[in-house]
LOMAR-295423 format. One record per residue (C-alpha): residue number from 1; x, y, z. Coordinates in nm, 2 decimals, padded with zeros to 4 digits. Each point is the difference from the previous one (the first is absolute). Last residue first. Layout:
<pts>
(NUM,(X,Y,Z))
...
</pts>
This chain:
<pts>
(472,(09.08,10.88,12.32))
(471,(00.30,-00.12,-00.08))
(470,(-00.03,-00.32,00.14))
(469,(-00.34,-00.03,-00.26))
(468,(00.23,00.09,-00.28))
(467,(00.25,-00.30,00.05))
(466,(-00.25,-00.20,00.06))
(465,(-00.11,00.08,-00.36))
(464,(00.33,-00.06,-00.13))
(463,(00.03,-00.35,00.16))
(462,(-00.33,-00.04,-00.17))
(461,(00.15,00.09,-00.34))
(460,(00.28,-00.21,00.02))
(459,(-00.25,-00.32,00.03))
(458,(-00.18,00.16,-00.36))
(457,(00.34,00.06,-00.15))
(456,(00.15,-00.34,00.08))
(455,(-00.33,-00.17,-00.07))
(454,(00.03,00.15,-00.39))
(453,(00.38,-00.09,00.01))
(452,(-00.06,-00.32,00.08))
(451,(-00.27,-00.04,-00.27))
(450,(00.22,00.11,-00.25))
(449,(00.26,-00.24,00.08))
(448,(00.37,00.07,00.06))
(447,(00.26,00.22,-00.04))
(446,(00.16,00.07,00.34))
(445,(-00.16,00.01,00.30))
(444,(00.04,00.38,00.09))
(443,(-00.02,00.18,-00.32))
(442,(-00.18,-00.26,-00.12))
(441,(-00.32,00.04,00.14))
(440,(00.01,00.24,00.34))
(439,(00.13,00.31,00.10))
(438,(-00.12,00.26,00.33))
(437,(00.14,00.37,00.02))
(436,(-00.10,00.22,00.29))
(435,(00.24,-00.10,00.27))
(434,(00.27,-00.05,-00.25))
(433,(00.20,-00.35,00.10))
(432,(-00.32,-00.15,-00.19))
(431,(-00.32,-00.11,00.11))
(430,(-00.09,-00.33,-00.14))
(429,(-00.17,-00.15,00.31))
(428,(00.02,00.26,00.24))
(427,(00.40,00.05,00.14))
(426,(00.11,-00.15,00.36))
(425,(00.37,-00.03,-00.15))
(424,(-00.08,-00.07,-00.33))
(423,(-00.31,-00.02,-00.17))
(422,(00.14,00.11,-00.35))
(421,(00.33,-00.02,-00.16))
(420,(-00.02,00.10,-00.38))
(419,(00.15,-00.26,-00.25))
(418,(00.34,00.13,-00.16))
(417,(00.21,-00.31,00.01))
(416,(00.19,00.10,00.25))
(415,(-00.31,00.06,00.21))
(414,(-00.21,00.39,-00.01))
(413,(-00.01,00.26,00.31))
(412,(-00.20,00.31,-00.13))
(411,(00.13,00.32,00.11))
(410,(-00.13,00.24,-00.26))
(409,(00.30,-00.02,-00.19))
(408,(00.01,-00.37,-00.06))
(407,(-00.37,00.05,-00.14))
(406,(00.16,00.32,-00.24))
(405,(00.22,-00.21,-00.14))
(404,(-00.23,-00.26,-00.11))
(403,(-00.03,-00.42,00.11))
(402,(00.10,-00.20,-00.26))
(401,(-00.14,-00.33,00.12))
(400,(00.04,-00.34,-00.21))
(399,(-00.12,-00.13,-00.30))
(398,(00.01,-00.32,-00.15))
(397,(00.21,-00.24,-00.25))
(396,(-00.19,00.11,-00.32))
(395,(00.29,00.04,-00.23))
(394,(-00.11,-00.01,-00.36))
(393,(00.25,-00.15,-00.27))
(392,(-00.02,00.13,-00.40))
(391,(00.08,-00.10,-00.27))
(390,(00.11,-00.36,00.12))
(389,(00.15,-00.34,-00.05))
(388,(00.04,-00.21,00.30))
(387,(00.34,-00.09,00.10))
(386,(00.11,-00.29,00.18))
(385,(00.19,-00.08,00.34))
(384,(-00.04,-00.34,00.11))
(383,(00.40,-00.08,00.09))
(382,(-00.06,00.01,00.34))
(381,(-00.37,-00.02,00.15))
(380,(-00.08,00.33,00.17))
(379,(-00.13,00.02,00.34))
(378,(-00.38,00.12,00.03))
(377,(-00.09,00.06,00.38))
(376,(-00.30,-00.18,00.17))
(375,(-00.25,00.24,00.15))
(374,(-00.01,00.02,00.36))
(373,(00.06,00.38,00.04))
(372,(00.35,00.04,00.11))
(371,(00.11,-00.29,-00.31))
(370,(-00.09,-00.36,00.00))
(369,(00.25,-00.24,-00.08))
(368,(00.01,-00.08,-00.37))
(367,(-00.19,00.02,-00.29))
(366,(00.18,-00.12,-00.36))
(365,(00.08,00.29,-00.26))
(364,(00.08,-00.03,-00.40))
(363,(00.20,00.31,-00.11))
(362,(-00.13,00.30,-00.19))
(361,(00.22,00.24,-00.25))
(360,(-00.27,00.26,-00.15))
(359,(-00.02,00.07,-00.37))
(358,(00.11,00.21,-00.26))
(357,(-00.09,00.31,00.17))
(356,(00.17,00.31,-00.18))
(355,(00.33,00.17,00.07))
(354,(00.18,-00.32,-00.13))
(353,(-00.25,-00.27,00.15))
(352,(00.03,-00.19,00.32))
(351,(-00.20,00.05,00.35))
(350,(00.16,-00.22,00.27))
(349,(-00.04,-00.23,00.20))
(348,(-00.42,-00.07,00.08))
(347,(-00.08,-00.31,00.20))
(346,(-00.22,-00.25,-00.15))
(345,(-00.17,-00.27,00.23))
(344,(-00.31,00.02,-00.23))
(343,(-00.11,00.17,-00.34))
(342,(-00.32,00.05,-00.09))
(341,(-00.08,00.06,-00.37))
(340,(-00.34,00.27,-00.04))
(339,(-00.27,-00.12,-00.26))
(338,(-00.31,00.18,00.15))
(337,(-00.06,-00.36,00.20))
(336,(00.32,00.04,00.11))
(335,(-00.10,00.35,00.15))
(334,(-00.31,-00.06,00.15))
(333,(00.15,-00.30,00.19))
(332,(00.28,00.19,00.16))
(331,(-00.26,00.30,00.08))
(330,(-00.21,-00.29,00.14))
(329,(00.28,-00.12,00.24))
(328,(00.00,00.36,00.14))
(327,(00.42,00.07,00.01))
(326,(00.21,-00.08,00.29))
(325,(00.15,-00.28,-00.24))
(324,(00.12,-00.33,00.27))
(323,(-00.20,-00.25,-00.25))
(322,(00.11,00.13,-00.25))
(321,(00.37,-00.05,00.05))
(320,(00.27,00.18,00.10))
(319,(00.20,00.30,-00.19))
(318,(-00.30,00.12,-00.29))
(317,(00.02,00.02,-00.32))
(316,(-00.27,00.14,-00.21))
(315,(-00.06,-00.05,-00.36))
(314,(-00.21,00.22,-00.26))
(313,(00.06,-00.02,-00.37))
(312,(-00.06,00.21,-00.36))
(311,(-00.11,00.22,00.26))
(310,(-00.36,00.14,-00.09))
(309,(-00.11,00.31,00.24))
(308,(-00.22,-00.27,00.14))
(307,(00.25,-00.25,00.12))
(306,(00.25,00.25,00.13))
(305,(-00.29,00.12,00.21))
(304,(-00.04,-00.34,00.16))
(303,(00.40,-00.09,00.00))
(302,(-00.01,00.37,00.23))
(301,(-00.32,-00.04,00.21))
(300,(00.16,-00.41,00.08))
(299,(00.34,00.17,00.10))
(298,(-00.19,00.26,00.20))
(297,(-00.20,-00.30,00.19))
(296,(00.32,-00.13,00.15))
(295,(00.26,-00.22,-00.21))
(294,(00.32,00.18,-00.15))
(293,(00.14,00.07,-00.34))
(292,(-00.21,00.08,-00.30))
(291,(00.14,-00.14,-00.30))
(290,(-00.12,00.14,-00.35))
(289,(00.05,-00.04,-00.34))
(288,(-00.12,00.28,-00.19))
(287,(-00.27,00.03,-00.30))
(286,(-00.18,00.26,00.23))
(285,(00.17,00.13,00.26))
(284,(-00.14,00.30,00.07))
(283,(00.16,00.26,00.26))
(282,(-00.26,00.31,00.09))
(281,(00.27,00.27,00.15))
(280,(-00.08,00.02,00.36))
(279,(00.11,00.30,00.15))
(278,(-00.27,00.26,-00.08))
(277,(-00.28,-00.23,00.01))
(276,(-00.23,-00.10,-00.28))
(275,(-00.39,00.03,-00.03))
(274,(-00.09,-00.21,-00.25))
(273,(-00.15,-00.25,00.22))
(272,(00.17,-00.27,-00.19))
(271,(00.29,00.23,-00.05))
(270,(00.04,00.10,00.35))
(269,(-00.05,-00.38,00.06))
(268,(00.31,-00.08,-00.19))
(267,(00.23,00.25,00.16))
(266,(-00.11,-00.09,00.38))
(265,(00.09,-00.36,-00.09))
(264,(00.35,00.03,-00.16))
(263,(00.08,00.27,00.31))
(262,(-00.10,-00.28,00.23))
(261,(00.17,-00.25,-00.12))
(260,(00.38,00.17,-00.14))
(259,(00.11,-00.07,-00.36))
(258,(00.30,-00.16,-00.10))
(257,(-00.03,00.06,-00.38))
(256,(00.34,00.22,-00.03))
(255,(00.25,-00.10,00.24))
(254,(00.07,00.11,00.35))
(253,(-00.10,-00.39,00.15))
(252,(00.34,-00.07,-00.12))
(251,(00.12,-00.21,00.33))
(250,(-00.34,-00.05,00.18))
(249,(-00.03,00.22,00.37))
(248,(-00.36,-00.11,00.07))
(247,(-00.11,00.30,-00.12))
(246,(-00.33,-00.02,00.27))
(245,(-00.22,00.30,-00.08))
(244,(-00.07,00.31,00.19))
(243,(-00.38,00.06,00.00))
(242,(-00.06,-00.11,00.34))
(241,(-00.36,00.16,00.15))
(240,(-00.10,00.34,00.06))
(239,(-00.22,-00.05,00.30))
(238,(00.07,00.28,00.26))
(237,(-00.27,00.12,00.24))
(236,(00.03,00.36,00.11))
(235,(-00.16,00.14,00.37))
(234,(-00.17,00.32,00.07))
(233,(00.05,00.15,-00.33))
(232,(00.15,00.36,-00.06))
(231,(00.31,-00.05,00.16))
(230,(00.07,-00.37,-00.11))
(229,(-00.10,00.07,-00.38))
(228,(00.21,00.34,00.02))
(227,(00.34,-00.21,00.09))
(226,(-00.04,-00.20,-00.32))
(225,(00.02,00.30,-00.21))
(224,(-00.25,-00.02,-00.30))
(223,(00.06,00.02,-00.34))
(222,(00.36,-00.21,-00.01))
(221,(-00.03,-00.17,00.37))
(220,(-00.30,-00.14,-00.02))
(219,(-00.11,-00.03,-00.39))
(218,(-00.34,00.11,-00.08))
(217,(-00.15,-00.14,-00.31))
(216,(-00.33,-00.12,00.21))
(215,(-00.13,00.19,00.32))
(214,(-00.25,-00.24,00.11))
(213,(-00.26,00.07,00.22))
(212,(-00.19,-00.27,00.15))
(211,(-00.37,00.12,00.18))
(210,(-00.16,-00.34,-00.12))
(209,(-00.11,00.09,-00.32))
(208,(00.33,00.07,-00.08))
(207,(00.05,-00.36,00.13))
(206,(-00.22,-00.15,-00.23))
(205,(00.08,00.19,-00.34))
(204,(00.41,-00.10,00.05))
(203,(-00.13,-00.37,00.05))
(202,(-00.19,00.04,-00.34))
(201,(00.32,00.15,-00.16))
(200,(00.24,-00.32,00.15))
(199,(-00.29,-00.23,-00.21))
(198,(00.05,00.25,-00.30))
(197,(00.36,-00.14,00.04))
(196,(-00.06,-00.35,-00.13))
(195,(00.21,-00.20,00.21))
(194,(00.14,-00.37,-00.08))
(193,(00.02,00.09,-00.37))
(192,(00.00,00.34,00.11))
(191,(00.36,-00.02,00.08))
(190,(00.08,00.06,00.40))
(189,(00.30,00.29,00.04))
(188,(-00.21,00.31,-00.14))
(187,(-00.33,-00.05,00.12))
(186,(00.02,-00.19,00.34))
(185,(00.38,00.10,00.02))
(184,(-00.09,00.32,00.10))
(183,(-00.40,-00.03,00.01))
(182,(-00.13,00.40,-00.04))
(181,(00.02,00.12,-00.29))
(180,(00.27,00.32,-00.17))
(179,(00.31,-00.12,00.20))
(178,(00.17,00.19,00.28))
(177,(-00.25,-00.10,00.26))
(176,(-00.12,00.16,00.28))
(175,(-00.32,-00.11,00.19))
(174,(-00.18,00.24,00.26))
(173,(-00.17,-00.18,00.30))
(172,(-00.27,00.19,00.18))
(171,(-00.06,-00.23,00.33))
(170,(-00.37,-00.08,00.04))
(169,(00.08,-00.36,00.12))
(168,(-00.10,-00.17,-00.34))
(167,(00.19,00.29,-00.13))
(166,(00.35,-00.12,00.15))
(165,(-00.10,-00.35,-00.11))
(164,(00.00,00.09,-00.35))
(163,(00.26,00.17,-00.01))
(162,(00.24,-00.26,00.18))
(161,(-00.09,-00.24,-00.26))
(160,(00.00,00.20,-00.26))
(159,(00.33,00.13,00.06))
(158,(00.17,-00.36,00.06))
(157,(-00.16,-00.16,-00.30))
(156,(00.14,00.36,-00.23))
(155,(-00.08,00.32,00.05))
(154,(00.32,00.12,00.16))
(153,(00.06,00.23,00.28))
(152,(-00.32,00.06,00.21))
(151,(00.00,00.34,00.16))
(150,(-00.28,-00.02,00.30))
(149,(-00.20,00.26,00.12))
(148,(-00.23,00.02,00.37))
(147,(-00.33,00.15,00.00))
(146,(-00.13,-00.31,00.17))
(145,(-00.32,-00.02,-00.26))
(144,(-00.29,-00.26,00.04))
(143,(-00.04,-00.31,-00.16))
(142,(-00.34,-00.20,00.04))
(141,(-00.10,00.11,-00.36))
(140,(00.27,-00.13,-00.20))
(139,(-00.11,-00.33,-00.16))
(138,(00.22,-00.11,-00.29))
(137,(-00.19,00.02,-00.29))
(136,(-00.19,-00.21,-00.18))
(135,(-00.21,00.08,-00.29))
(134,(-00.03,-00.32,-00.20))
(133,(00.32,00.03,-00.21))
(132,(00.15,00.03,00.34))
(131,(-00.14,-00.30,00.11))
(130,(00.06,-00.20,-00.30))
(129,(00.45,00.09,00.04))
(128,(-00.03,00.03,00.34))
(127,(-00.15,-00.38,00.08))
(126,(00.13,-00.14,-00.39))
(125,(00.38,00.06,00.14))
(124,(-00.01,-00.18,00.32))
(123,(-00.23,-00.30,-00.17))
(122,(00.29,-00.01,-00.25))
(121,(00.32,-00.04,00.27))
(120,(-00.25,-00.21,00.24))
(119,(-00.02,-00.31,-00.28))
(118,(-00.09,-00.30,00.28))
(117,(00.29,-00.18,-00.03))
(116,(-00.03,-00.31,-00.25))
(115,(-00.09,-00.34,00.14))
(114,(00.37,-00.17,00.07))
(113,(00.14,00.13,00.27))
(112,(-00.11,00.41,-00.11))
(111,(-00.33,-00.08,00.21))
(110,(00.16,00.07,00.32))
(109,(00.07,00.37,-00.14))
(108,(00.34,00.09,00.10))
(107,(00.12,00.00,-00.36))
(106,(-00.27,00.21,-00.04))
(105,(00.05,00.30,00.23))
(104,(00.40,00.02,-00.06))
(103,(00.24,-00.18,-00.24))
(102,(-00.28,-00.08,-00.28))
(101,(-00.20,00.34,00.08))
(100,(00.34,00.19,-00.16))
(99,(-00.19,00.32,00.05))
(98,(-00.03,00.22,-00.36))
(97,(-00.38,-00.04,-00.06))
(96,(-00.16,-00.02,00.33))
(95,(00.28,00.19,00.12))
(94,(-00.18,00.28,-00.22))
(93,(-00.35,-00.05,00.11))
(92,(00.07,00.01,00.35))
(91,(00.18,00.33,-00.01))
(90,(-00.02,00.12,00.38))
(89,(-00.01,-00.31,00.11))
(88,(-00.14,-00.12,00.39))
(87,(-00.34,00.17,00.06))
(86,(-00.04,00.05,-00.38))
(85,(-00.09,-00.32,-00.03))
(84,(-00.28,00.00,00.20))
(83,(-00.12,00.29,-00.13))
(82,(-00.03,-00.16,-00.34))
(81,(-00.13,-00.35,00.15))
(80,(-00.25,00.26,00.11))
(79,(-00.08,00.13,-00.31))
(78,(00.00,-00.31,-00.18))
(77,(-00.27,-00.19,00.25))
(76,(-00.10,-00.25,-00.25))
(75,(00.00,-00.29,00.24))
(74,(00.31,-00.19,-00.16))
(73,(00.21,00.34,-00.04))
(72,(-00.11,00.07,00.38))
(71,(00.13,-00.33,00.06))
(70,(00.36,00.04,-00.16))
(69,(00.01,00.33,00.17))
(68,(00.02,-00.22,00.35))
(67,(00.20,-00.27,-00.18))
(66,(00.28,00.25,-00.03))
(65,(-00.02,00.28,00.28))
(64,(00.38,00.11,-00.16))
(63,(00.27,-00.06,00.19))
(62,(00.21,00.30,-00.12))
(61,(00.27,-00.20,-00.06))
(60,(-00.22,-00.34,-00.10))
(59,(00.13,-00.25,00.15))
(58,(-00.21,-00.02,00.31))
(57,(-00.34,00.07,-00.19))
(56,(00.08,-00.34,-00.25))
(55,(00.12,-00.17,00.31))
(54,(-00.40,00.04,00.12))
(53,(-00.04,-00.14,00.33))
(52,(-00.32,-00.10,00.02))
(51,(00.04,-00.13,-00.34))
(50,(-00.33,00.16,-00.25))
(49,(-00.03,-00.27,-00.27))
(48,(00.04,00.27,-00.27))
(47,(-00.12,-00.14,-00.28))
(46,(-00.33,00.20,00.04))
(45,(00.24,00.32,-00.11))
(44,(00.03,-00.20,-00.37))
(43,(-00.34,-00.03,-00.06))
(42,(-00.08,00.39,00.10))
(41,(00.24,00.11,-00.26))
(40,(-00.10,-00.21,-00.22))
(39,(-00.34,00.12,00.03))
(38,(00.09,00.41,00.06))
(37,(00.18,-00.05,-00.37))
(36,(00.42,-00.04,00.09))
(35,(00.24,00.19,-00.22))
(34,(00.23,-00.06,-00.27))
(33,(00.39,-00.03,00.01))
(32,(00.27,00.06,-00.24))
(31,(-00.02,00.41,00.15))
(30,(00.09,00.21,-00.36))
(29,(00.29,00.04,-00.13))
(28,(-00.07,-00.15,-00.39))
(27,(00.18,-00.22,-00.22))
(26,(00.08,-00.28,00.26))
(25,(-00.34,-00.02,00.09))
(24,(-00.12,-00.11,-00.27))
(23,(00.19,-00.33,-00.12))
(22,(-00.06,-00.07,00.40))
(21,(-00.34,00.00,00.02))
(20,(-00.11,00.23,00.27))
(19,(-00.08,-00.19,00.30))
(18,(-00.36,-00.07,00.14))
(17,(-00.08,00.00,00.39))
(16,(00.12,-00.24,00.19))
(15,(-00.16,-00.35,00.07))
(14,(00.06,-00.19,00.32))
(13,(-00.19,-00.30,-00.03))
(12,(-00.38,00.06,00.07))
(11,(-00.21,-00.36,00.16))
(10,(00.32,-00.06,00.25))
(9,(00.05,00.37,00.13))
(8,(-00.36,-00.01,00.06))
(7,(00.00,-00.26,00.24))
(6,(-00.14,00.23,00.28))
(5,(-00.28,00.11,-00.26))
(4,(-00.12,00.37,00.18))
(3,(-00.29,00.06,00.11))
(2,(-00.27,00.14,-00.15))
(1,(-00.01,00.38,-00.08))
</pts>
């Protein structure tokens, strides 16, 4: 291989791989974009100008060996820049597709002032995505058994991650989940536009083949008593995520045609994958006009879906302005371009309509002094209230932690607002008040990013295998 063109990054502008046409993609659910061939693959990695000090590394959350696999990728080395990846991310292929790259590795590439940031999202996902499809398989043969069995609580980010770092160490990890696939939010929360769920499936193959057992449509605390998990394993690692949704609190948010996020997105993609969920009638609001309130990446999966199950129209509204959205700034682009109307500095009132949604009461909204977490607060403007005509209004404001009875009852010490406590008083990282039981992802953070809840598992999973070596 010669060596590499130090001016590359000037000779090849930043070019990412091809993008559905819009006209098409709107009609269909599958993934909008296409995949790198090993050349432009390659072409784009040799952007990398290599910083000694890689910011791209620092911000990512699991700090990924960036420009190190973006040089295998340049040399041909897949299988390595596969390993290599591995060493950091349990599901490298996935945040390569769902990560917002724009707020995290590349928008700390140097390159992104002005030159294009080198496209790390897509080279992530073609390096497991090609390798696998070449034979690779994550390489087990140096592991050797502990005897010791772990209950893992959740297979979504969190789950995996743990998982897959408890059998990396020859820990036995068992995965509960209550749903019939593996993912949690991954496959049932994520729309396939972004996520197509055979890529979840593939993931599923990997770490069976690993030593992973999963234990799918098992419901902790309904099928199987919590307290038998922590007699019969040696240690249990919780990652059930936040599924209870922000309300809000909007006057006449009980009428007909508000519809909840997250129950409006599990319903549509058990019809897509024509599998559907006890719980989550299928709602289609075709011919509709729809405003989805709120701002984050779940407002931009909602307007997106709306969009393809054929609203007659689509707008969002949002409190501050778009420049302060905690959504990916390519979501937000994907979705104007797919004929979504954004609204800015709008506060939702009140839901009005006679039983039914006739349309939600906003007012006009100026930022202020920032709040507890820096970000500037939305004060309304009086006498700028106006109503926007609707058949139905989707609240996609968040989630928050709903930890279970039978947690509470087994002595685990949660915050006010229903986050576990871990690491306290002298505790291992992400251990719990329970000697046994460790939590991570959500559950103990809050609802974030995928990719935080995927290094939460695998950094909780360590402090469980300490745990285990103390005990012995």
């Amino acid at each position: 291989m010669s060596n590499p063109n130090p001016l590359h990054f000037l000779e090849s502008p930043r070019k990412d791989p091809e993008v559905k046409p819009i006209a098409i993609r709107v009609r269909e659910w599958g993934e909008i974009y296409g995949e790198y061939e090993a050349e432009g693959a390659a072409d784009q990695s040799e952007r990398c100008i290599n910083c000694g000090n890689p910011y791209c590394e620092w911000e990512c959350p699991v700090h990924n060996f960036i420009p190190d696999w973006l040089r295998l990728v340049r040399q041909g080395r897949l299988f390595e820049a596969a390993e290599l990846s591995h060493q950091t991310n349990t599901l490298p292929e996935i945040c390569g597709r769902i990560c917002p790259q724009d707020r995290l590795c590349e928008g700390a590439c140097t390159l992104n002032d002005g030159l294009g940031a080198v496209t790390i999202g897509s080279v992530e996902k073609y390096i497991t995505d090609e390798a696998v499809r070449q034979g690779w398989r994550p390489d087990m043969s140096h592991v050797k058994p502990t005897g010791k069995r772990v209950a893992v609580v959740g297979a979504g980010p969190a789950g995996l991650g743990a998982a897959d770092i408890l059998v990396r160490n020859g820990v036995e990890a068992h995965v509960f989940d209550k749903y019939p696939r593996i993912g949690g939010l991954l496959t049932y929360g994520i729309p396939p536009f972004k996520l197509e769920k055979e890529v979840v499936e593939t993931r599923r193959e990997l770490m069976e083949g690993m030593g992973v057992q999963f234990h799918l449509g098992k419901e902790i605390g309904r099928d199987i008593p919590f307290d038998q998990l922590v007699e019969d394993y040696d240690a249990v690692f919780l990652g059930m995520g936040t599924y209870q949704y922000v309300t809000g609190n909007i006057p006449g948010s009980d009428k007909d045609g508000v519809i909840e996020s997250l129950p409006y997105l599990i319903g549509n993609i058990g019809q897509v994958l024509k599998e559907p969920l006890d719980g989550f009638d299928y709602i289609n609001l075709r011919g509709k006009r729809v405003v989805v309130l709120g701002g984050g990446d779940t407002a931009m999966d909602c307007v997106r879906t709306a969009i393809r199950q054929g609203a007659f129209s689509v707008t969002c509204a949002y409190r501050r302005d778009e420049e302060n959205m905690p959504g990916s700034r390519r979501e937000v682009k994907n979705a104007k371009e797919e004929g979504v109307e954004f609204l800015f500095n709008r506060q939702p009132v009140e839901v009005v309509g006679e039983g039914e949604v006739e349309g939600i009461k906003v007012v006009r909204t100026e930022l202020g002094e920032p709040d507890e977490q820096g970000r500037r607060r939305p004060e309304a403007v009086e006498g700028s209230e106006e109503t926007l005509p609707a058949d139905a209004v989707i609240i996609a404001f968040g989630f928050r932690p709903n930890p279970p009875e039978w947690l509470v009852a087994a002595g685990v010490e949660t915050h006010e607002d229903g986050r576990l406590k871990v690491a306290e008083n002298g505790r291992l990282p992400y251990q719990t008040s329970h000697d046994k039981i460790f939590a991570g992802g959500d559950m103990v953070r809050g609802a974030d990013l995928v990719v935080t809840a995927v290094f939460e598992g695998r950094e909780a999973a360590k402090g469980l295998i300490e745990s285990l070596e103390l005990m012995r």
